[in-house]
Biopython code that builds the backbone (N, CA, C, O; Angstrom):
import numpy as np
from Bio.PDB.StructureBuilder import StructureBuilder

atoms = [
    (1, "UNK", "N", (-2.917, -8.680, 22.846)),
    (1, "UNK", "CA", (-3.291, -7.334, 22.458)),
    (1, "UNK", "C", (-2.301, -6.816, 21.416)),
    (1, "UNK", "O", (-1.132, -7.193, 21.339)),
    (2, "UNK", "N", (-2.762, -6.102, 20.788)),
    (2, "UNK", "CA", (-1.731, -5.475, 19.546)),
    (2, "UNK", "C", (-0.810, -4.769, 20.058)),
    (2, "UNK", "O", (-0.696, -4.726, 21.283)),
    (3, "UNK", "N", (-0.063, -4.153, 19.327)),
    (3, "UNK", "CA", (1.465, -3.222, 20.032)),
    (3, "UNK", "C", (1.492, -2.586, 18.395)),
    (3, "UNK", "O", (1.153, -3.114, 17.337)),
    (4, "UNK", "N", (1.883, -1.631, 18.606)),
    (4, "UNK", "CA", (1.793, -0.306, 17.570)),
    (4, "UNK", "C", (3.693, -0.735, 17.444)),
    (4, "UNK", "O", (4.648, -1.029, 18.164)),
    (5, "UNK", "N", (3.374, -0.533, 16.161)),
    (5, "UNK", "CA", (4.913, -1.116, 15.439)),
    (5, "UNK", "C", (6.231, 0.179, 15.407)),
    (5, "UNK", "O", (7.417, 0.123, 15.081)),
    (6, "UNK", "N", (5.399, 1.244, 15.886)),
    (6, "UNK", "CA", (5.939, 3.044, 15.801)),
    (6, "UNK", "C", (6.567, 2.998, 17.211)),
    (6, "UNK", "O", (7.780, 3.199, 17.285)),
    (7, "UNK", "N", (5.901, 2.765, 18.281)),
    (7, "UNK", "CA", (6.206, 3.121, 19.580)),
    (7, "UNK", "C", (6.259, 1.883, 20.543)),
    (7, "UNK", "O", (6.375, 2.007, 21.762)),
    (8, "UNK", "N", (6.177, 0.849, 19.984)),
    (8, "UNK", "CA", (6.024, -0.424, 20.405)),
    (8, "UNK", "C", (5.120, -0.578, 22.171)),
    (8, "UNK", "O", (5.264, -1.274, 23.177)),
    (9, "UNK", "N", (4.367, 0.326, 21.797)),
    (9, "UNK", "CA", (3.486, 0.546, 23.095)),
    (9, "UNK", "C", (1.928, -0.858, 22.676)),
    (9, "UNK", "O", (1.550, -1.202, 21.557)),
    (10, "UNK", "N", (1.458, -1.277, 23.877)),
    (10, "UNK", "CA", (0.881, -2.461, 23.631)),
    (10, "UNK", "C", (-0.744, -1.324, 23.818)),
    (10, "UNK", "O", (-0.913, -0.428, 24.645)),
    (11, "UNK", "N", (-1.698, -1.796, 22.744)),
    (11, "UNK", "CA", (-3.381, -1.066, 23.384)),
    (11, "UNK", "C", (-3.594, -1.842, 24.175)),
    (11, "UNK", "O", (-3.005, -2.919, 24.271)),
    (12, "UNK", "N", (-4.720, -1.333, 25.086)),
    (12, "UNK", "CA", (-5.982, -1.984, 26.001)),
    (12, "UNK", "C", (-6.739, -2.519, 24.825)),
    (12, "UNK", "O", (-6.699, -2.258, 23.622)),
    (13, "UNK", "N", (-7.444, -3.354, 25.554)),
    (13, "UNK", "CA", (-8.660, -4.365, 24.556)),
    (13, "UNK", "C", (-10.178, -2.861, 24.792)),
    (13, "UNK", "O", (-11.306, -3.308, 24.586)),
    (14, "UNK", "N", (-10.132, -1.740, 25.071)),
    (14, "UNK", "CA", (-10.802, -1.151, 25.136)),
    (14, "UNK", "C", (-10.578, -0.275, 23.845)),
    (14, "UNK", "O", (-11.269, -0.224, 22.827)),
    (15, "UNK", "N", (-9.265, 0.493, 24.211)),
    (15, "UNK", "CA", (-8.484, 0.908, 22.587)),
    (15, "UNK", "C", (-8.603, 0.583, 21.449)),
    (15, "UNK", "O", (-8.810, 1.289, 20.462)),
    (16, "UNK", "N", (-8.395, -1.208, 21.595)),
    (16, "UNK", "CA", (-8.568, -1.964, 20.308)),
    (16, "UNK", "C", (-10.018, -2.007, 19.885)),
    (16, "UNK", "O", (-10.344, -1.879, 18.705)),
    (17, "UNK", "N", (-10.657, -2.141, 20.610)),
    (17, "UNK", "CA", (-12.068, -2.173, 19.877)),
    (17, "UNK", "C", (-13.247, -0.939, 19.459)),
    (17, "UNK", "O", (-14.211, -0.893, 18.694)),
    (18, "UNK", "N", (-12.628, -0.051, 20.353)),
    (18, "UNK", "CA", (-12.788, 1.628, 19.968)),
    (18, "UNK", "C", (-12.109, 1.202, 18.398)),
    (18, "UNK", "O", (-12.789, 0.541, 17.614)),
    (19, "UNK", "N", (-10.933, 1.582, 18.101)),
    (19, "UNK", "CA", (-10.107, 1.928, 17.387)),
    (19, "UNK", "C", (-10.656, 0.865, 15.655)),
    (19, "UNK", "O", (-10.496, 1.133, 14.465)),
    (20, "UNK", "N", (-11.185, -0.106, 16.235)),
    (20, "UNK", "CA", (-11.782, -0.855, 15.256)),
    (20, "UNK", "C", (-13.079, -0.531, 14.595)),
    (20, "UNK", "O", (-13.475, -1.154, 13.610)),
    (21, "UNK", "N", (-13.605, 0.254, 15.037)),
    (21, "UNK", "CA", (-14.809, 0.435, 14.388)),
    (21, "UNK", "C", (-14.968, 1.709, 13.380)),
    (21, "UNK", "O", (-15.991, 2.215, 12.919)),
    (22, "UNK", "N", (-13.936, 1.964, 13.245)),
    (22, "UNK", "CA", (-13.670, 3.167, 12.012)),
    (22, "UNK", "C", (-14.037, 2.510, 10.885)),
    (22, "UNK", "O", (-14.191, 1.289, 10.871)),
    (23, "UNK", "N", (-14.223, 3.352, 9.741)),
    (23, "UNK", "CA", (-14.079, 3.046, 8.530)),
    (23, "UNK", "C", (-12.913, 2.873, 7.979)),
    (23, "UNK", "O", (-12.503, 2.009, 7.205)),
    (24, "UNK", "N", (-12.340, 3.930, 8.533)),
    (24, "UNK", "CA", (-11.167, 3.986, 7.202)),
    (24, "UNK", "C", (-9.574, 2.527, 7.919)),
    (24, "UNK", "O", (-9.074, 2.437, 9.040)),
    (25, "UNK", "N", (-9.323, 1.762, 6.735)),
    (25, "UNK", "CA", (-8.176, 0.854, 7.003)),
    (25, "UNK", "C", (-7.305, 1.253, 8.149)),
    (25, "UNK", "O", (-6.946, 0.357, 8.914)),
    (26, "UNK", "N", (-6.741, 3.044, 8.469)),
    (26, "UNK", "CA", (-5.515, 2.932, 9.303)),
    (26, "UNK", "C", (-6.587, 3.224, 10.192)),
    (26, "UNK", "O", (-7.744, 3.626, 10.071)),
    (27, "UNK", "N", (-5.359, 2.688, 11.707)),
    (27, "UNK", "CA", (-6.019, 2.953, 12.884)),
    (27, "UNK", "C", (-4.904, 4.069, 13.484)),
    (27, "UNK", "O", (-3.727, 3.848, 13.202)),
    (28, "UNK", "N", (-5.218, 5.252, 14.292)),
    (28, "UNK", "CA", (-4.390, 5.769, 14.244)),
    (28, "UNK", "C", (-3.824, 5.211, 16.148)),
    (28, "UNK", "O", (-4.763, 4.813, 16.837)),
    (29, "UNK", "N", (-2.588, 5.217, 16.747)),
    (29, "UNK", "CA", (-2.426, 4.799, 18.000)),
    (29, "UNK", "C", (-2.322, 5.816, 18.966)),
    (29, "UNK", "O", (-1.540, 6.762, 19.060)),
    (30, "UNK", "N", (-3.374, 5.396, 19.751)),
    (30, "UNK", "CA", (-3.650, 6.114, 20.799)),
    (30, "UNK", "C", (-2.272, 6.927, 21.551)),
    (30, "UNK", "O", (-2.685, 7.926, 22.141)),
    (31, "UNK", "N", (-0.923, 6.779, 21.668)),
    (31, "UNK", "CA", (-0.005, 6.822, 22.339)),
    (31, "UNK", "C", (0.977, 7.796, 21.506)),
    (31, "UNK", "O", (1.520, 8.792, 21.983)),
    (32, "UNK", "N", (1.114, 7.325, 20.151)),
    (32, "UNK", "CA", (2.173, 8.063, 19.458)),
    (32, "UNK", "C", (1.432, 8.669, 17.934)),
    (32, "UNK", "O", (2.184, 9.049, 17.036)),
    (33, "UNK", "N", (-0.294, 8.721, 17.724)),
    (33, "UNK", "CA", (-0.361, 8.918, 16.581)),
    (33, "UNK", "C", (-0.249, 8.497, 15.509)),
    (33, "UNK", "O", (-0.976, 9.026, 14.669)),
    (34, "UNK", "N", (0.498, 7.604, 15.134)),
    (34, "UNK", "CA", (1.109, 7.178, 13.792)),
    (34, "UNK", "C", (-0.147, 6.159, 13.209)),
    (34, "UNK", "O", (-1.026, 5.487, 13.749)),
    (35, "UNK", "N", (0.119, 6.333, 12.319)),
    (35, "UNK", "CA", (-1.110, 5.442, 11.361)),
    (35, "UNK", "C", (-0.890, 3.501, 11.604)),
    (35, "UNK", "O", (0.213, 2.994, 11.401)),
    (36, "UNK", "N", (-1.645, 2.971, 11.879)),
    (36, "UNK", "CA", (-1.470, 0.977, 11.883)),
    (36, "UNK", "C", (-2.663, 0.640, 11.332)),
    (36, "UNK", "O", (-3.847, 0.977, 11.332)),
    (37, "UNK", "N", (-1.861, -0.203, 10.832)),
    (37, "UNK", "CA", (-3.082, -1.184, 10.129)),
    (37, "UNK", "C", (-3.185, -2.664, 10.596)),
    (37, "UNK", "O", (-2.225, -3.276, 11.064)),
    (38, "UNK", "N", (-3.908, -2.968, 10.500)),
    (38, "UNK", "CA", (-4.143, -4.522, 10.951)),
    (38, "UNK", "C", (-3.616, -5.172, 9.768)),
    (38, "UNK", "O", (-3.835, -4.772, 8.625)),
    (39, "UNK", "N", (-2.687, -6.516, 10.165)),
    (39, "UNK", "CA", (-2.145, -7.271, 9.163)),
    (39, "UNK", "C", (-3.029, -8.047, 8.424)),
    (39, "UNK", "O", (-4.135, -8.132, 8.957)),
    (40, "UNK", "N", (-2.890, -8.713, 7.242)),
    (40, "UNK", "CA", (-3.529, -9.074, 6.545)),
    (40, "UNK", "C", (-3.592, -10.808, 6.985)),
    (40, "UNK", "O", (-4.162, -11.617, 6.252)),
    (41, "UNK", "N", (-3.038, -11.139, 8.053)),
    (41, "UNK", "CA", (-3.185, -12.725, 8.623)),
    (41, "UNK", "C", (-4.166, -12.301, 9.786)),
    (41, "UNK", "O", (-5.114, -13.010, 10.125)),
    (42, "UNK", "N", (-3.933, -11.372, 10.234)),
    (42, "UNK", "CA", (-5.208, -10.847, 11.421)),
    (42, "UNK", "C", (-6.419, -10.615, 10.745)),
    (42, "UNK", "O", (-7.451, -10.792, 11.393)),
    (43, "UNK", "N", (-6.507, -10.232, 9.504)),
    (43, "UNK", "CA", (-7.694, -10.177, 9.012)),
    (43, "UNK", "C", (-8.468, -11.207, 8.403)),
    (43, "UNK", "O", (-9.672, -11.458, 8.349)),
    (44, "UNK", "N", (-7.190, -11.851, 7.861)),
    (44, "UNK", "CA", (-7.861, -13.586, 7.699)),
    (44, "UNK", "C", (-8.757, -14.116, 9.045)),
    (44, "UNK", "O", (-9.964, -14.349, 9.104)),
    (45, "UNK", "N", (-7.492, -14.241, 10.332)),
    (45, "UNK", "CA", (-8.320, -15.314, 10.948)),
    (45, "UNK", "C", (-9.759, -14.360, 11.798)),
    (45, "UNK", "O", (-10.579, -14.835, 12.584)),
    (46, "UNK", "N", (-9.681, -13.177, 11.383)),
    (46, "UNK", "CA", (-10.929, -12.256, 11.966)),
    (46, "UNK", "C", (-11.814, -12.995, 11.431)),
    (46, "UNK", "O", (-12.456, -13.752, 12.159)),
    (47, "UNK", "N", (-12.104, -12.947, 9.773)),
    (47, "UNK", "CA", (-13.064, -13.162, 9.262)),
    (47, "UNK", "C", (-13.590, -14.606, 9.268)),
    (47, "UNK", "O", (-14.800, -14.731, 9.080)),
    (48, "UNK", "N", (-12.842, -15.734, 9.461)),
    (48, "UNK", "CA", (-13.065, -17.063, 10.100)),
    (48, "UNK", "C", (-13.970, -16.961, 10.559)),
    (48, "UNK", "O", (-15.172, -17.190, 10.423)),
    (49, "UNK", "N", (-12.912, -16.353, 11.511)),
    (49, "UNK", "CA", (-14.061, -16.056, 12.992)),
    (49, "UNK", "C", (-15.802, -15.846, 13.317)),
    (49, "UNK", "O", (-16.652, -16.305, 14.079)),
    (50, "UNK", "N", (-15.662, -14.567, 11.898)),
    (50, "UNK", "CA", (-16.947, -14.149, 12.090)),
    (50, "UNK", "C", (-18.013, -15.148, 10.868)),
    (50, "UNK", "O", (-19.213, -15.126, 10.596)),
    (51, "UNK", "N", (-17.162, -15.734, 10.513)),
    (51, "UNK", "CA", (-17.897, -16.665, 9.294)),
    (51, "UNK", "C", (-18.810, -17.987, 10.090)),
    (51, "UNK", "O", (-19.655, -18.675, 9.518)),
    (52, "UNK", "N", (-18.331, -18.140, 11.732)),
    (52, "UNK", "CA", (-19.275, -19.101, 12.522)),
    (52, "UNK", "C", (-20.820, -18.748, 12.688)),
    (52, "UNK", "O", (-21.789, -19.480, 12.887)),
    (53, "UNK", "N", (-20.681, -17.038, 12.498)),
    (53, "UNK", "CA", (-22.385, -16.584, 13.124)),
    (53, "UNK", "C", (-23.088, -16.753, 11.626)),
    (53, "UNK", "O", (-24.210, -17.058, 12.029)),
    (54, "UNK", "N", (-23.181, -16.763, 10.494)),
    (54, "UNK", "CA", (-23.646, -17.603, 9.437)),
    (54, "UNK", "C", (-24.471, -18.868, 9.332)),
    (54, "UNK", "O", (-25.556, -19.287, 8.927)),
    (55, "UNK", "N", (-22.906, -19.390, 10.158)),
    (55, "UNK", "CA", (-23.342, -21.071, 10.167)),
    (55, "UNK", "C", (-24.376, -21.488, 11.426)),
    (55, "UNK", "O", (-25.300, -22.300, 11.373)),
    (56, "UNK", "N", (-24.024, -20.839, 12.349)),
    (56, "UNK", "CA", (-25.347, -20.932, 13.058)),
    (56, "UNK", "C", (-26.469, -20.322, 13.214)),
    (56, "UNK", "O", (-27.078, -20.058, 14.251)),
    (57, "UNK", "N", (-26.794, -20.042, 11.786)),
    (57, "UNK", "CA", (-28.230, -19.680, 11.634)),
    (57, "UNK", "C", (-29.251, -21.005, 10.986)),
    (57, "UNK", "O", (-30.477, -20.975, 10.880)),
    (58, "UNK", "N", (-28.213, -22.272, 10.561)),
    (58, "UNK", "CA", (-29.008, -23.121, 10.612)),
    (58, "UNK", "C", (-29.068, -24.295, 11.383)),
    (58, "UNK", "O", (-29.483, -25.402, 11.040)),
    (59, "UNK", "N", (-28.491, -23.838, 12.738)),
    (59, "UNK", "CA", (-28.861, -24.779, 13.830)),
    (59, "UNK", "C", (-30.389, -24.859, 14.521)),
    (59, "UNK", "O", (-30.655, -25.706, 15.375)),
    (60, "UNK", "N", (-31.295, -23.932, 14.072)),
    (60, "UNK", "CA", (-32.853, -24.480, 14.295)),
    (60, "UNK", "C", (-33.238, -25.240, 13.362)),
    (60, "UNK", "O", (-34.393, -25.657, 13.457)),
    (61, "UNK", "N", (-32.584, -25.579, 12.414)),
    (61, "UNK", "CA", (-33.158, -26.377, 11.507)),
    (61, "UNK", "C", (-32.472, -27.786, 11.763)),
    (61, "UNK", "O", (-33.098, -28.793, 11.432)),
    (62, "UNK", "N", (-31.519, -27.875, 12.197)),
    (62, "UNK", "CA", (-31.084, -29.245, 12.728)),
    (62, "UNK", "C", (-31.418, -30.059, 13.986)),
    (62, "UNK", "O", (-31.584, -31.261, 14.192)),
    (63, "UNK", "N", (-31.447, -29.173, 14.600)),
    (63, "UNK", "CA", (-31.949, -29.562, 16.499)),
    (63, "UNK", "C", (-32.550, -28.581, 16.495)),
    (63, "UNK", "O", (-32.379, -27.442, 16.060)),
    (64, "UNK", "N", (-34.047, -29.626, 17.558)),
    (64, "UNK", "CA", (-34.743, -28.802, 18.060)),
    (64, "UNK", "C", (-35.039, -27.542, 19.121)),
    (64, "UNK", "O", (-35.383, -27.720, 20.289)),
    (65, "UNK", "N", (-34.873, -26.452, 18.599)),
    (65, "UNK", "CA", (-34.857, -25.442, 19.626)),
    (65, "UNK", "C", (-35.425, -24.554, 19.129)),
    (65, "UNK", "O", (-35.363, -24.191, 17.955)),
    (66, "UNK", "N", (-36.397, -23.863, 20.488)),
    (66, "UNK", "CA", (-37.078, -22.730, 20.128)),
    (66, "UNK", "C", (-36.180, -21.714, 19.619)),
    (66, "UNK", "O", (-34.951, -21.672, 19.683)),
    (67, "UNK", "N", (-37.177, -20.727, 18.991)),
    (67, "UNK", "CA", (-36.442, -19.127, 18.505)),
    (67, "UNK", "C", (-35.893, -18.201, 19.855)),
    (67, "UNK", "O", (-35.171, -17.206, 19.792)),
    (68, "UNK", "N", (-36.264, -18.619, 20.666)),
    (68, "UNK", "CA", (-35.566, -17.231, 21.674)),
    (68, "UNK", "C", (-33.605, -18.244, 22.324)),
    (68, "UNK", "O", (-32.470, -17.795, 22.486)),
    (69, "UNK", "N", (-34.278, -19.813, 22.499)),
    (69, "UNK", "CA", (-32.648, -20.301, 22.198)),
    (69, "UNK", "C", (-31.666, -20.613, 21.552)),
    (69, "UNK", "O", (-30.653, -21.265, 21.802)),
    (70, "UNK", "N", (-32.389, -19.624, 19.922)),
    (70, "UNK", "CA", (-31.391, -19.657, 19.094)),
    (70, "UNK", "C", (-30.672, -18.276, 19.045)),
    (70, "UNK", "O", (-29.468, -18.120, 18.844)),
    (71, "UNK", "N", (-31.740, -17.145, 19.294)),
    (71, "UNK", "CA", (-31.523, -15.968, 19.080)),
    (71, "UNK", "C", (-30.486, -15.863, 20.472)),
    (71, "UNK", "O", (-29.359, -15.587, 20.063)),
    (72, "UNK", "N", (-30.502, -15.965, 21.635)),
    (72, "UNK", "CA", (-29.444, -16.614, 22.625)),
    (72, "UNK", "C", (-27.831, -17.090, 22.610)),
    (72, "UNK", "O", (-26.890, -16.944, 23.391)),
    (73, "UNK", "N", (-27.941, -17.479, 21.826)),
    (73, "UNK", "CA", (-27.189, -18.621, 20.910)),
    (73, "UNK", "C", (-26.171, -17.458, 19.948)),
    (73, "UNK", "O", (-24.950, -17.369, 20.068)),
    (74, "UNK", "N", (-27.020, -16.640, 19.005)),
    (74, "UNK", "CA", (-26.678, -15.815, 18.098)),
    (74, "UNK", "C", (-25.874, -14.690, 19.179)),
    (74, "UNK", "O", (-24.669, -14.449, 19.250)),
    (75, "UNK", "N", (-26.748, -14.247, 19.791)),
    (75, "UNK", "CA", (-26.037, -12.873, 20.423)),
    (75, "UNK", "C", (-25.210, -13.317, 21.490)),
    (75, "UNK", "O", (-24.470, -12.441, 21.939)),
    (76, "UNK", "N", (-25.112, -14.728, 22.156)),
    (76, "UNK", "CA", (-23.501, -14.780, 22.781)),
    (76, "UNK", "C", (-22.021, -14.840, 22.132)),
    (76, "UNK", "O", (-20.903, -14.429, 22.444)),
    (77, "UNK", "N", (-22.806, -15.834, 20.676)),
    (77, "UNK", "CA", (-21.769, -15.997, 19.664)),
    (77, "UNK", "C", (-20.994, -14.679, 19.545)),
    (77, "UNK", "O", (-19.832, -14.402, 19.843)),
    (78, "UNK", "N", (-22.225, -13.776, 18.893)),
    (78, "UNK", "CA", (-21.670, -12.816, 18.743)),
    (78, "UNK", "C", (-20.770, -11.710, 19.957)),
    (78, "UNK", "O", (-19.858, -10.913, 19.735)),
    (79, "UNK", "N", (-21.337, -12.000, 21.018)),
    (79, "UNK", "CA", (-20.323, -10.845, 22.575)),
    (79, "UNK", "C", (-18.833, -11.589, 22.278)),
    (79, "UNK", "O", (-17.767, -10.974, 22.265)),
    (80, "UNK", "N", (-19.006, -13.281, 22.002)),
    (80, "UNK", "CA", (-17.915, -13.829, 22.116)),
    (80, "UNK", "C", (-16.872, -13.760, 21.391)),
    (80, "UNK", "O", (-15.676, -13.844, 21.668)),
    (81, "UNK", "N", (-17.643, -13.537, 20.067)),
    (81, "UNK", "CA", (-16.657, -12.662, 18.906)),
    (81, "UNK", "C", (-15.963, -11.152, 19.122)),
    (81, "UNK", "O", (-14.973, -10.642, 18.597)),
    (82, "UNK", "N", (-16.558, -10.843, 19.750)),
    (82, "UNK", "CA", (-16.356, -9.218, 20.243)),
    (82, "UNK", "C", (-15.670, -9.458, 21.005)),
    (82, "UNK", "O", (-14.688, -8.738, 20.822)),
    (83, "UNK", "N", (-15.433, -10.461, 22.372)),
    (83, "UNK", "CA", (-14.580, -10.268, 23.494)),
    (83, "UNK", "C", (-13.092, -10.793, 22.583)),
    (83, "UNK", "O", (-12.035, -10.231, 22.868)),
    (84, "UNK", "N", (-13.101, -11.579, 21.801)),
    (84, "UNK", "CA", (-11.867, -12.402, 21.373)),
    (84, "UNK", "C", (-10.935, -11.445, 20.191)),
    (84, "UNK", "O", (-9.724, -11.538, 19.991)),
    (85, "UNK", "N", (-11.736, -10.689, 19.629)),
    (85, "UNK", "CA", (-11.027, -10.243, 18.601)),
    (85, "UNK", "C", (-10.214, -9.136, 18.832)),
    (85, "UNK", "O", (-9.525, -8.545, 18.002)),
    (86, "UNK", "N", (-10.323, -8.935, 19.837)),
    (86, "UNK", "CA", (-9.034, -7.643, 20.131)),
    (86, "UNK", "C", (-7.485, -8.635, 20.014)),
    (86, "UNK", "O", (-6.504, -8.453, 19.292)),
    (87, "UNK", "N", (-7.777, -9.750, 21.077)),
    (87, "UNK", "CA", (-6.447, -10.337, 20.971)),
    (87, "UNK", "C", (-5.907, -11.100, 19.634)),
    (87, "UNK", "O", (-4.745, -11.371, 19.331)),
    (88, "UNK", "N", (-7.083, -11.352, 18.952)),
    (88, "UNK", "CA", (-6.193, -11.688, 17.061)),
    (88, "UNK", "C", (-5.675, -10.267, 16.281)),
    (88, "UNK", "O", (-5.202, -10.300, 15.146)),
    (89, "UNK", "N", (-5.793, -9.364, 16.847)),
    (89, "UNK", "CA", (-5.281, -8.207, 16.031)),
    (89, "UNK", "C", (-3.944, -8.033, 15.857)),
    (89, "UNK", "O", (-3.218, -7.952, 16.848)),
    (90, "UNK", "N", (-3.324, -7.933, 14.315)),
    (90, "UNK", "CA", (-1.773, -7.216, 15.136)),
    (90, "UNK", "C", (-1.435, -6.553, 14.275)),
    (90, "UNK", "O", (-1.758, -6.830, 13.120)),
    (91, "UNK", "N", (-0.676, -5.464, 14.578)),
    (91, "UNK", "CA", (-0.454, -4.213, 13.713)),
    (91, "UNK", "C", (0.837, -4.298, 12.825)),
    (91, "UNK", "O", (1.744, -5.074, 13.123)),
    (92, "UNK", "N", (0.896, -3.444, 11.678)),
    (92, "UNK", "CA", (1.687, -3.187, 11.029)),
    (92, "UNK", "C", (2.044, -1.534, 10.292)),
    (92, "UNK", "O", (1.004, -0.922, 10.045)),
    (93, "UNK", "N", (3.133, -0.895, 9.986)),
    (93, "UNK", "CA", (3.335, 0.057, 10.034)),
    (93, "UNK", "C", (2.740, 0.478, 8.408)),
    (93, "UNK", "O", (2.419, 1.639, 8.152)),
    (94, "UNK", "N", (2.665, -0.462, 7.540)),
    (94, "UNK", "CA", (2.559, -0.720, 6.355)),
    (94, "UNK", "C", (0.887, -1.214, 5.911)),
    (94, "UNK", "O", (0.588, -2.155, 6.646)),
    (95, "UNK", "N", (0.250, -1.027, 5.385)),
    (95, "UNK", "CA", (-1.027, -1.705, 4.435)),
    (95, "UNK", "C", (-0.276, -2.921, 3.642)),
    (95, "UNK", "O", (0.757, -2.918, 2.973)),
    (96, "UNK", "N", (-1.112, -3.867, 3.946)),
    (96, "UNK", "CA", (-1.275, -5.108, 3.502)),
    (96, "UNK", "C", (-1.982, -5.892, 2.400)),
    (96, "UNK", "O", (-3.023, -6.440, 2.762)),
    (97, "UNK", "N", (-1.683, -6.025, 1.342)),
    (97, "UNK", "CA", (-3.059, -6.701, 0.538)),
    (97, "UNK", "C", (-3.340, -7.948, 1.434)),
    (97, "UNK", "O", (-2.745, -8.439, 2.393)),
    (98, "UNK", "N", (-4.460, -8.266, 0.763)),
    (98, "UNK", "CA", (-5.559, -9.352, 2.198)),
    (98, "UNK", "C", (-4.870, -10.376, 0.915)),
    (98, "UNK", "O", (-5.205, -11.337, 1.608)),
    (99, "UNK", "N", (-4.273, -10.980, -0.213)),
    (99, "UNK", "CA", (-4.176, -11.944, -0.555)),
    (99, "UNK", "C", (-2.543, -11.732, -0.932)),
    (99, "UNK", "O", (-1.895, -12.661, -1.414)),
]
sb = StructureBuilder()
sb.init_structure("model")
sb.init_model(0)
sb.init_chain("A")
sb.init_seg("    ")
for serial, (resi, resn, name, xyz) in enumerate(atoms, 1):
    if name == "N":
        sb.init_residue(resn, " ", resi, " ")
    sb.init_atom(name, np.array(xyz, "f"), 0.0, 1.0, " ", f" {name:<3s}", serial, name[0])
structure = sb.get_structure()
């Protein structure tokens, strides 16, 4: 789980994924306020991550499987992405360029 770099207080994976769905880059921490951003290596291996549900959109075309055990397939991928990504997060007090 992340830890806020201000108060070195650790979020809940409930926090973290609230706290993720903003728009704007800072997240602010539940505990002390202060602005965090997700590091720019957390955002790398996020997007990895989410670069698998892509690729298995052409697993009906390789093996045979109906549409409801692909669509199956798609939306566990995806809970599973959701349950995991709180713990790749980690904060920084600073904005990061992503390269």
């Amino acid at each position: 789980m992340p830890v806020c770099q201000s108060c070195n207080q650790k979020w809940t994976w409930k926090q973290t994924v609230k706290k993720s769905f903003t728009l704007d880059t800072a997240m602010p921490c539940p505990h002390c306020s202060q602005k965090q951003y997700v590091t720019s290596r957390a955002r790398k291996r996020s997007a990895l991550l989410t670069m698998i549900i892509p690729f298995l959109i052409f697993i009906p075309f390789f093996f045979d499987v109906n549409i409801f055990t692909a669509l199956g397939l798609y939306l566990a991928a995806g809970m599973g992405i959701m349950l995991i990504y709180p713990f790749l997060v980690e904060l920084s007090s600073q904005e990061e360029h992503l390269w």
